[in-house]
KEMITOR-399846 format. One line per field, with one value per residue (C-alpha): residue number from 1; x, y, z; residue in one letter. Coordinates in pm, 1 decimal. Example, Ala and Ser with C-alpha at 12.3 -4.5 7.8 and 13.67 -1.06 7.14 Angstrom:
nr: [1  2]
x: [1230.0  1367.0]
y: [-450.0  -106.0]
z: [780.0  714.0]
rest: [A  S]
END
This chain:
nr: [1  2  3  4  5  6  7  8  9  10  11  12  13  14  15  16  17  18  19  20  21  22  23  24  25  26  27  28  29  30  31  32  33  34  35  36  37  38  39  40  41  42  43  44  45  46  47  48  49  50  51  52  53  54  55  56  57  58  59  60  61  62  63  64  65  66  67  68  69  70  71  72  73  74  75  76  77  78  79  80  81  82  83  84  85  86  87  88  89  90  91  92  93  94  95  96  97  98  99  100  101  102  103  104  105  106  107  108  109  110  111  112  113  114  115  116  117  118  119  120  121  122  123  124  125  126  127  128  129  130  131  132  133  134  135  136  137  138  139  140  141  142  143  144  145  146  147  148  149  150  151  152  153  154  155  156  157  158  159  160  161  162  163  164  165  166  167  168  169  170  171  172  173  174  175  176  177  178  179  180  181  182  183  184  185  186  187  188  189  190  191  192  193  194  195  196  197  198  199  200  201  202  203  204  205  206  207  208  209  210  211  212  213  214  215  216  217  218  219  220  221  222  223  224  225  226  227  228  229  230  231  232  233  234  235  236  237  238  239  240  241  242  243  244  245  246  247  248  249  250  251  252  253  254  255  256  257  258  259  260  261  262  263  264  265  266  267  268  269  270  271  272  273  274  275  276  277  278  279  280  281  282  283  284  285  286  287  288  289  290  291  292  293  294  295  296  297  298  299  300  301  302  303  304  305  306  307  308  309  310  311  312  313  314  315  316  317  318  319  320  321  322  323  324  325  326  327  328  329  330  331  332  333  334  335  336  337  338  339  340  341  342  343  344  345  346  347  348  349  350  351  352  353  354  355  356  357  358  359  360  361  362  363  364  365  366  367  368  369  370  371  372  373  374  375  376  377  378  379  380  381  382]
x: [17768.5  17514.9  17268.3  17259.2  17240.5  16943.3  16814.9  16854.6  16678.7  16349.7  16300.2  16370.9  16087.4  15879.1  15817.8  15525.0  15725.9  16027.5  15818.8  15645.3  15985.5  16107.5  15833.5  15826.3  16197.9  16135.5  15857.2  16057.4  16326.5  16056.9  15888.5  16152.2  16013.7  15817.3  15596.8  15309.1  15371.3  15323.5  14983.9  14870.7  14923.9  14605.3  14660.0  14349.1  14349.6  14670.7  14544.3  14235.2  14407.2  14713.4  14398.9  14246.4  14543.6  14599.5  14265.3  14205.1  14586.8  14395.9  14092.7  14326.4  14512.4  14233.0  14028.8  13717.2  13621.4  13669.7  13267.1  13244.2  13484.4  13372.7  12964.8  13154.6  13311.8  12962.7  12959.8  13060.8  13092.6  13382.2  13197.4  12939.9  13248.1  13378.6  13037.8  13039.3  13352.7  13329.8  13010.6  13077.1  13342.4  13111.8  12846.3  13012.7  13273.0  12967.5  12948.1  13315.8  13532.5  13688.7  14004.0  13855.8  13613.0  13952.9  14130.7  13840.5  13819.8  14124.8  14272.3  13948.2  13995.5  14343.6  14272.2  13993.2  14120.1  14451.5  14223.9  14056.8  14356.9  14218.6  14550.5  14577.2  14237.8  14387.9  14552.5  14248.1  13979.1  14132.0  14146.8  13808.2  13816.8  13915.0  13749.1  13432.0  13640.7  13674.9  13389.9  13133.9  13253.9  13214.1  12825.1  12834.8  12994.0  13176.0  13247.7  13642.8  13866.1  13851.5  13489.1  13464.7  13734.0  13502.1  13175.2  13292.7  13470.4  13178.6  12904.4  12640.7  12335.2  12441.4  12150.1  12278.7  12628.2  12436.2  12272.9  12612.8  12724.2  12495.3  12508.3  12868.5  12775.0  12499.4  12726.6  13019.4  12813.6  12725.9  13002.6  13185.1  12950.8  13012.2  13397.0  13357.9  13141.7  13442.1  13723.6  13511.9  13415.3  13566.2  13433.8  13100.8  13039.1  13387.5  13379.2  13618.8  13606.2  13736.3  13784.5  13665.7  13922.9  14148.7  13941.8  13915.4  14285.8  14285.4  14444.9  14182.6  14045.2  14137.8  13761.4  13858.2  14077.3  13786.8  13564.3  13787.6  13937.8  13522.0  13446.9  13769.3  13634.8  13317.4  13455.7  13645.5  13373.2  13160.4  13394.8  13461.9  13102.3  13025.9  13284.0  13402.1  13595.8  13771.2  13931.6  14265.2  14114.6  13979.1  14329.1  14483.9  14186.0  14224.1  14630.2  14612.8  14342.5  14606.3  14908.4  14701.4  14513.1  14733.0  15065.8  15236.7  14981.1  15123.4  15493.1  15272.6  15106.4  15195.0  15395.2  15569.7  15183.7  15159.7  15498.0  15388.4  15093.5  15273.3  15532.5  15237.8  15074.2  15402.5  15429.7  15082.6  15074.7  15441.5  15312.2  15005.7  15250.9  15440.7  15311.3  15463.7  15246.7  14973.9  14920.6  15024.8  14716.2  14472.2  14543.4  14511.3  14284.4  13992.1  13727.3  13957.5  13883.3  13821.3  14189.3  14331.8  14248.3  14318.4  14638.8  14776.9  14640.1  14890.4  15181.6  15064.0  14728.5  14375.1  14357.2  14637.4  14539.1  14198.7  14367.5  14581.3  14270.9  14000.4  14125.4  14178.8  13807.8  13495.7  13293.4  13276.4  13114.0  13382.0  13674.2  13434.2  13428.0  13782.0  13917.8  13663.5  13854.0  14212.4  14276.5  14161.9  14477.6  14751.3  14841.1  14925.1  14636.4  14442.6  14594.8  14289.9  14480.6  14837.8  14662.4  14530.3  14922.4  15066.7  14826.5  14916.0  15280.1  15287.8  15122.7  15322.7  15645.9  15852.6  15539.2  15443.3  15591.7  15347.2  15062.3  15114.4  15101.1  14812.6  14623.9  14737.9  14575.8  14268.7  14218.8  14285.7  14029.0  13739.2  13862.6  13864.1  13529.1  13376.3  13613.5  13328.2  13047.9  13181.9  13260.4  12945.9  12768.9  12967.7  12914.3  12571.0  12539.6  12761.9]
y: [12049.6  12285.8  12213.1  11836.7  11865.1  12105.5  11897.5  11576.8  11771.2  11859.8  11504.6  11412.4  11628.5  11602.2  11218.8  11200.3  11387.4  11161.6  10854.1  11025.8  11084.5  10763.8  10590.9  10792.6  10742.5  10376.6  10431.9  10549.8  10270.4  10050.7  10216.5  10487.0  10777.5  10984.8  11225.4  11046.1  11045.4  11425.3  11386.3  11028.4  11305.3  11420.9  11759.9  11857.0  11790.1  11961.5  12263.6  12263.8  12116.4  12434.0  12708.9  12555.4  12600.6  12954.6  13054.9  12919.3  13043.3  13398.1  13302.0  13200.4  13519.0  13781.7  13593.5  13542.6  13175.5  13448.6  13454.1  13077.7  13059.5  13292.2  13097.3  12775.3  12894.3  12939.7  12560.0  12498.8  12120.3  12018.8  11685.9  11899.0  12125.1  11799.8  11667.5  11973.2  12011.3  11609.7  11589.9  11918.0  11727.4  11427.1  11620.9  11893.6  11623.8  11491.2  11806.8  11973.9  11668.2  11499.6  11655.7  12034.2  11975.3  11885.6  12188.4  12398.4  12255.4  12117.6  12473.3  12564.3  12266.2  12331.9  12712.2  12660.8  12418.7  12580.8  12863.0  12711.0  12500.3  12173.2  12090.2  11716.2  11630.0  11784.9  11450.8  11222.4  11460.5  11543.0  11154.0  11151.9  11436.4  11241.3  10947.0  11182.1  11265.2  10964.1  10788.1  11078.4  11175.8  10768.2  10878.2  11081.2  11057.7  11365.6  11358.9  11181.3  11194.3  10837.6  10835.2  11099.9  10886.0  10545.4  10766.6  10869.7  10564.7  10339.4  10513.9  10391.9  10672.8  10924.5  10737.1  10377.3  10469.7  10650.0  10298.0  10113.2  10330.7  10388.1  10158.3  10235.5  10571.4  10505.3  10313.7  10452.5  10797.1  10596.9  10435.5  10791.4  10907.3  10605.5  10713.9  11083.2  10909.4  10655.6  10951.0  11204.7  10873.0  10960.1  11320.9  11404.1  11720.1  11873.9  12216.7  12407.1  12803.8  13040.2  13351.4  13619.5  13869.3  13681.8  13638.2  13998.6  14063.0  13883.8  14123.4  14390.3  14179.2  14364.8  14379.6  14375.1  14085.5  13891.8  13928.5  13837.2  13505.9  13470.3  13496.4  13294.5  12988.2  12991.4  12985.1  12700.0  12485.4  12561.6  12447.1  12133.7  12041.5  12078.8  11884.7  12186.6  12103.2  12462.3  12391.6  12504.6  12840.0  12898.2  12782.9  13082.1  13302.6  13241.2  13286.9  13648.8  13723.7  13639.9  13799.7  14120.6  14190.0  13938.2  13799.6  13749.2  13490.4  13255.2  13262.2  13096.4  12806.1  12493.8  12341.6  12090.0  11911.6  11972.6  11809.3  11500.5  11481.0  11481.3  11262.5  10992.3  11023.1  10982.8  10680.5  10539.3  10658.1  10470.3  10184.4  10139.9  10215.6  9895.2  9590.7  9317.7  9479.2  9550.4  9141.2  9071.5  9295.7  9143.1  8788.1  8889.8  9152.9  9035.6  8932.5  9044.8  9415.1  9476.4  9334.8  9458.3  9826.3  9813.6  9668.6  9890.2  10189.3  10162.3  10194.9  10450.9  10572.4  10573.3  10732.7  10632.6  10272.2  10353.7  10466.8  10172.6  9896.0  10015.1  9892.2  9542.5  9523.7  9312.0  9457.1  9786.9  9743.6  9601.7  9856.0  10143.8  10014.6  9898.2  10228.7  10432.1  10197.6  10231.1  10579.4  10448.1  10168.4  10423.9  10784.1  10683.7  10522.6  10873.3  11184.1  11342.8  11179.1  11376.2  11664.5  11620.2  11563.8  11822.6  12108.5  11963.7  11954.5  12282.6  12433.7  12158.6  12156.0  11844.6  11614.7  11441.5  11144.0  11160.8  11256.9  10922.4  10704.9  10773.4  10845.2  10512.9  10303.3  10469.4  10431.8  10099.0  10033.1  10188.9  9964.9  9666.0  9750.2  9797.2  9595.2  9264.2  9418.9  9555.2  9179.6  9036.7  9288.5  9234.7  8829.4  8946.9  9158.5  8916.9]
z: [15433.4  15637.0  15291.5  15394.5  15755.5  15692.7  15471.2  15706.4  15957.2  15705.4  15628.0  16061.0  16135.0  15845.0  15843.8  15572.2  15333.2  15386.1  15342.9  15004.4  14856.7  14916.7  14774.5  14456.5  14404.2  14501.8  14176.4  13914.3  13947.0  13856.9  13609.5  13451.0  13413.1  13081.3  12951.4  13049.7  13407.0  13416.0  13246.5  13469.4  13808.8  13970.0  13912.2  13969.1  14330.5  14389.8  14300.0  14487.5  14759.5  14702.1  14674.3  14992.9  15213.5  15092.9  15162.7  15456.7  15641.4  15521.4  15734.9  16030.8  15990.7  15954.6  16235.3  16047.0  16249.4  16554.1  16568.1  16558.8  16869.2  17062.0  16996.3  17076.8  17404.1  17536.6  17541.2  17931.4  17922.6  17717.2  17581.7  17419.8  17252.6  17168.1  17016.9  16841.2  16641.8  16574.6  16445.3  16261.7  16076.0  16006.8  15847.7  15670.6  15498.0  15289.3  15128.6  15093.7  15112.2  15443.8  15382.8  15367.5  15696.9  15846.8  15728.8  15851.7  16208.2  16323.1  16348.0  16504.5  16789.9  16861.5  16886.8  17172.3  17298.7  17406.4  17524.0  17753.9  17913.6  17763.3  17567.5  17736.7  17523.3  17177.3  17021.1  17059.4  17007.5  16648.4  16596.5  16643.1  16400.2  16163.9  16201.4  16195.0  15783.3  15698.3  15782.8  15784.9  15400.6  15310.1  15241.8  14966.2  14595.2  14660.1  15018.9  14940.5  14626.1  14575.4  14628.9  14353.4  14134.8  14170.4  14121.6  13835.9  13719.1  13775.8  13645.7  13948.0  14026.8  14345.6  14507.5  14471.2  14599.8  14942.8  14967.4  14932.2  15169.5  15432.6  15690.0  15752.4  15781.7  16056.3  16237.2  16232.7  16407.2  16688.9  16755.9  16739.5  17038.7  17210.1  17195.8  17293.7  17613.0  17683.8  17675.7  17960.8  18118.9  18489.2  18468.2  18213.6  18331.8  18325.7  18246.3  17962.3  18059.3  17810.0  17862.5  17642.5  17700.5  17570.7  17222.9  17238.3  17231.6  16896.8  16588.5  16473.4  16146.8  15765.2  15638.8  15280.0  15303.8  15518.5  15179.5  14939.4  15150.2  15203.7  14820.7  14737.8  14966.3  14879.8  14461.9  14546.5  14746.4  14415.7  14195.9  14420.0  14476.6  14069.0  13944.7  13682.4  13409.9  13455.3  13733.8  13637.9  13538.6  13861.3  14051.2  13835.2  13922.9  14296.2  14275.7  14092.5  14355.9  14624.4  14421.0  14410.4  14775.3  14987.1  14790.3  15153.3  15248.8  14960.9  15154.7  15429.4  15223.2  15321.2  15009.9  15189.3  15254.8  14881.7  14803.0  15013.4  14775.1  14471.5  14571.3  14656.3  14302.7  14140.0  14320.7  14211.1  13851.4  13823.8  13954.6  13753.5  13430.9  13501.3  13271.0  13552.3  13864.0  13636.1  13573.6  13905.8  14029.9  13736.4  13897.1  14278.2  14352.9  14149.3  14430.1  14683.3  14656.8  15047.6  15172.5  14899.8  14949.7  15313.4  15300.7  14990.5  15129.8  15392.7  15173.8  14932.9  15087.0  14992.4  14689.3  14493.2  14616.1  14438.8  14072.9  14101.8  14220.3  14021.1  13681.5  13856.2  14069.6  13995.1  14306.9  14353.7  14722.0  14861.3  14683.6  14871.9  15202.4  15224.0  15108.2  15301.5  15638.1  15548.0  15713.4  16038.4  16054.3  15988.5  15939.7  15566.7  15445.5  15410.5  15266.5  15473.8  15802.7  15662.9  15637.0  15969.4  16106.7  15936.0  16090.6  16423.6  16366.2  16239.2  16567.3  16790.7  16625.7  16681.2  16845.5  16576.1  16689.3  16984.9  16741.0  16511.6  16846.5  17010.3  16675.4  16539.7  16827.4  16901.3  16507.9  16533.6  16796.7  16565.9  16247.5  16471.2  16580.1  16248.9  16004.6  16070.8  16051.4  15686.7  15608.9  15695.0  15521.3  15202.0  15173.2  15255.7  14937.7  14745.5]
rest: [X  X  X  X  X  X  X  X  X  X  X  X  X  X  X  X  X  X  X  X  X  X  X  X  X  X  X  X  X  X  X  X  X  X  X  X  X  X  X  X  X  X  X  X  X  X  X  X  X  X  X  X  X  X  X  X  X  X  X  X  X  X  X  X  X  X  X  X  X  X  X  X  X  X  X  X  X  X  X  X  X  X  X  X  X  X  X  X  X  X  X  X  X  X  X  X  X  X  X  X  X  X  X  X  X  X  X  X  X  X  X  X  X  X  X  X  X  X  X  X  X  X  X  X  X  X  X  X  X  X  X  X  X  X  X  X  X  X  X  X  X  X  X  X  X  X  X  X  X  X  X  X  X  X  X  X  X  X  X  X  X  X  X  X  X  X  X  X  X  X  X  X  X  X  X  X  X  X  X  X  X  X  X  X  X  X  X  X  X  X  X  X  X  X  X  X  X  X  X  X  X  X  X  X  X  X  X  X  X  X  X  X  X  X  X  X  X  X  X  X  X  X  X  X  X  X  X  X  X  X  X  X  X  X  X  X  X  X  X  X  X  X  X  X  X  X  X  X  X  X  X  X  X  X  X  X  X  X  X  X  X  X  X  X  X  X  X  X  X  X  X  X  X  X  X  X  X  X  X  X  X  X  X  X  X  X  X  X  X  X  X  X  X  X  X  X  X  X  X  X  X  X  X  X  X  X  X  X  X  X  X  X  X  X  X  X  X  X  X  X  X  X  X  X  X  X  X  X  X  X  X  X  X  X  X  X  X  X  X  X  X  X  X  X  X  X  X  X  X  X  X  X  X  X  X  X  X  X  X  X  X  X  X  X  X  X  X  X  X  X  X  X  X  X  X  X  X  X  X  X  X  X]
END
């Protein structure tokens, strides 16, 4: 009896996981399960995605962004601070993926943030955090997992796809600054003092482990940004590295964020199994890519939406800029945006309620800004 009530209680508080489960059980009753679901999983991206959050719980817990916070809490105003971690985020998710420049930062924000008694600016300054993700990483080939799925898929030059993709990039900066302007609108100048004491007091720093999280990371990003086809061999490399100078940091890895992934690619790999949805999809989505991908990226987010559409799409414009939209109408249509939620509910335990509210409408308000523009420029190109 105590199991289930636990249990009731994990899936109460962890509301992405409960809504993964359900749709991968939902899955398998209509397309039974077998061998070839295992292989149709994205396993790739599990593991990075399992290496990353290991690593990086080592950086948080031998302090090495300590240097980084104590240059950003030189910044007095807390609209440049803000400028800084968002555009961070925009730029460096072209390179190591939206959902990585999140892991990076986030913890970064909510860290300096609480430091300098700014707590009340925490929930929409990581939505604009990840809007920076989403729409910063729409650029490059390599800058989202779908993006890297359709690259590959499509076969288009890495200089075409910045074309496609540009615009919406341009854009979607400005309109970012615009936001930062609109939330420090009754005060610009408001200050954010941290005090350096109290970075100071922060645990003395293991210098061995710093190098080998440091070495780990920067293995990973490499085998990220070169698309290696021994990516399993360096998931095993980075585990024994773990097992051997740090094994208690892999108690602290998030698996239930990694459970919520699988559960999702379950999902999409049983739907796209099923010969009835499969010639449903062949009739409808065919020069209907961009409604499409926004609206089933809502129930099973953006990149199973992308394995499931891609087989089914005759304009590979459109498929780009709907997916590269859908995280910015719900917490669901991006795994970047659950990544995002879980770091903040694991530091604000039981708020993540609150978190899905006010993220949900201030995303809505960017989509709704830019959702025309994206139309007009697609029966434009048509």
């Amino acid at each position: 009896m105590n199991f289930f009530k636990s249990l009731g209680k994990l899936f109460k508080k962890e509301i992405m996981l409960s809504v993964s489960l359900l749709a991968a059980i939902i899955s398998l009753f209509i397309t039974p399960p077998s061998k070839d679901l295992l292989t149709q999983i994205d396993w790739k991206t599990l593991a990075t995605l399992f290496m990353l959050l290991s690593v990086l719980e080592g950086f948080k817990q031998e302090n090495i962004f300590l240097p980084l916070l104590r240059k950003t809490s030189k910044l007095s105003s807390i609209k440049n601070l803000t400028c800084f971690f968002v555009f961070s985020v925009f730029l460096t998710s072209m390179f190591v993926t939206n959902d990585v420049s999140l892991i990076i930062f986030v913890p970064l924000t909510i860290f300096l943030f609480r430091f300098g008694n700014k707590e009340k600016y925490i929930i929409p300054v990581l939505t604009f955090e990840n809007i920076a993700a989403i729409r910063g990483s729409l650029l490059t080939p390599f800058g989202s997992p779908q993006n890297l799925f359709l690259f590959s898929q499509s076969g288009i030059s890495a200089g075409k796809f910045i074309l496609i993709m540009l615009p919406l990039w341009l854009f979607s900066a400005i309109l970012l600054f615009i936001f930062i302007l609109f939330l420090y609108r009754k005060d610009e100048k408001e200050q954010i003092t941290i005090n350096p004491e109290r970075l100071k007091k922060q645990t003395s720093p293991d210098r061995k482990k710093q190098i080998v999280y440091i070495t780990l990371f920067v293995i990973i990003i490499a085998a990220i940004v070169t698309r290696t086809k021994f990516w399993s061999y360096v998931t095993l490399f980075v585990l024994a590295s773990l097992l051997i100078f740090d094994y208690k940091i892999l108690l602290k890895t998030d698996y239930i964020l990694l459970l919520t992934f699988f559960c999702f690619f379950v999902f999409s790999s049983s739907i796209c199994k099923n010969p009835q949805i499969s010639q449903f999809l062949q009739k409808t989505v065919t020069n209907h890519e961009y409604i499409w991908s926004i609206l089933l990226s809502q129930l099973i987010s953006n990149v199973p939406a992308a394995i499931v559409l891609w087989p089914f799409t005759s304009n590979l414009r459109a498929l780009l800029y709907g997916l590269d939209s859908a995280g910015l109408c719900s917490i669901i249509g991006s795994l970047a945006s659950v990544i995002n939620l879980r770091i903040y509910a694991k530091e604000y335990p039981g708020q993540s309620f609150k978190f899905i509210i006010k993220f949900t409408w201030i995303s809505m308000i960017f989509f709704a800004i830019v959702v025309i523009p994206q139309l007009l420029l697609l029966i434009f190109f048509s």
